[in-house]
Wavefront OBJ file of the C-alpha trace (Angstrom):
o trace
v -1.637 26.550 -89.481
v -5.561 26.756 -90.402
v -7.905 26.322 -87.319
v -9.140 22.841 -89.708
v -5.544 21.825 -89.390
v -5.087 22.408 -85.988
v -7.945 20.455 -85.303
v -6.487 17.245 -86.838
v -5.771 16.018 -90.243
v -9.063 14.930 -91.126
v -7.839 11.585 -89.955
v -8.568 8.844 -92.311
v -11.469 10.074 -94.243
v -14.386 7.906 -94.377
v -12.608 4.357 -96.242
v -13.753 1.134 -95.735
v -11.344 -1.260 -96.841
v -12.649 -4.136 -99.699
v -12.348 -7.474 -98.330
v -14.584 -9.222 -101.258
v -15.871 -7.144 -104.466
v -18.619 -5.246 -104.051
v -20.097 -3.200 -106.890
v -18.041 0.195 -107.647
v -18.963 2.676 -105.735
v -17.116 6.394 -105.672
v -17.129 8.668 -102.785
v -15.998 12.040 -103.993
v -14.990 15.580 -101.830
v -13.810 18.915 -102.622
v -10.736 20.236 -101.103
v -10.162 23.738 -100.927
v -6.189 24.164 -101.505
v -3.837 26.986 -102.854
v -0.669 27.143 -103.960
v 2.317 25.868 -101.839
v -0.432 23.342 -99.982
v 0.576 19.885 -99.074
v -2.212 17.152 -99.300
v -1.596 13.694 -97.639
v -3.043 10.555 -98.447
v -1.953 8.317 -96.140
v -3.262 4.159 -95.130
v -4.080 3.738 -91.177
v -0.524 3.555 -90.764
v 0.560 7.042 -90.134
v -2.889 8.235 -89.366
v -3.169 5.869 -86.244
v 0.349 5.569 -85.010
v 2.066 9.105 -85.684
v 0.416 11.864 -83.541
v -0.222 14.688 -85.059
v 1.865 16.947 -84.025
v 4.778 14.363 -85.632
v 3.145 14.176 -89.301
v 2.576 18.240 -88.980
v 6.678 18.069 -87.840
v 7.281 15.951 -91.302
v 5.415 18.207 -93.328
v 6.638 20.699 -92.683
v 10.376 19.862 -92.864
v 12.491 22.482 -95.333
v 14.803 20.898 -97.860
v 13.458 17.051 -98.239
v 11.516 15.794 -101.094
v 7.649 14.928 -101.123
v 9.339 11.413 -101.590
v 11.254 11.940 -98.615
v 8.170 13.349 -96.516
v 6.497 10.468 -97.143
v 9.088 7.599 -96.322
v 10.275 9.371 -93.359
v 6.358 9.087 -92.819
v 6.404 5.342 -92.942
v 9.547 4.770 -91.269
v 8.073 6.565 -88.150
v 5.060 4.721 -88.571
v 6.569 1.408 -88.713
v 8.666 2.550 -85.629
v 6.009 2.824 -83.642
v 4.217 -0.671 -84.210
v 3.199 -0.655 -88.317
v 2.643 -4.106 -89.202
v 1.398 -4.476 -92.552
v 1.683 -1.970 -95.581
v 1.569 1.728 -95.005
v 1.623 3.854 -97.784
v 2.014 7.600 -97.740
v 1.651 9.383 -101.310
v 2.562 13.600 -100.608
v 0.928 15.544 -103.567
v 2.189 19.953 -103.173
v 0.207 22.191 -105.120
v 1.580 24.483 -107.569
v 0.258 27.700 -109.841
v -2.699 26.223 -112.145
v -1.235 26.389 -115.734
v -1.711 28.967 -117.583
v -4.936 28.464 -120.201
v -4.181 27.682 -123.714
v -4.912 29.589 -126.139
v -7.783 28.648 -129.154
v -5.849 26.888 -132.061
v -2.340 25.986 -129.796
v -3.071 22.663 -130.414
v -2.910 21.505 -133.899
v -4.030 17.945 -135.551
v -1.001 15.752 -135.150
v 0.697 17.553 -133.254
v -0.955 16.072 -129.902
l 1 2 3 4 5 6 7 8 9 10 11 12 13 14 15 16 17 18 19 20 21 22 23 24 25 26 27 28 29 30 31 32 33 34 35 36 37 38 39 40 41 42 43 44 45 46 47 48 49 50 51 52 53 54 55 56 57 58 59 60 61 62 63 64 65 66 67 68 69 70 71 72 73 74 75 76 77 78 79 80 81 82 83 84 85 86 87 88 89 90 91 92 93 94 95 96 97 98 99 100 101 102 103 104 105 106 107 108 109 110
């Protein structure tokens, strides 16, 4: 575990919910990740009701799914008070692709 992981999951990342429209407005950040890396976006729901050391537990589970990761997310968050929709999405990083090569892609045939 990185020392930026051990000291927390950057819990919820600056979000302010929109409770009436408000002109568009993008907050963009860079996130250093390699190969085999798990990044979570998560609602409040697991950020403020599983610990830690439980969403580091799920994560790092052998043999389930990214889809499974993230419900067994939102079951434990709903077990432990959740009471409106939590959402988990699990994204793992693979190898970048390889480039292609000048002239692989030919009219009509993208």
């Amino acid at each position: 575990m990185t020392q930026e992981a051990d000291r927390g999951l950057r819990r919820c990342l600056p979000f302010r919910p929109r409770t009436r429209p408000e002109p568009e407005r993008r907050r963009l950040f860079a996130l250093d990740v390699n190969t085999g890396d798990l990044v979570l976006l998560c609602s409040d729901g697991p950020c403020s009701l599983v610990p830690d050391e439980g969403i580091f537990a799920v994560l790092n589970r052998r043999g389930l799914s990214e889809a499974e990761r993230c419900r067994l997310l939102v079951d434990l968050a709903n077990a432990a008070g959740g009471e409106d929709n939590i959402t988990a999405l699990l994204v793992g990083v693979g190898p970048a692709p390889a480039p292609a090569s000048v002239g692989a892609v030919r009219e009509g045939t993208a």
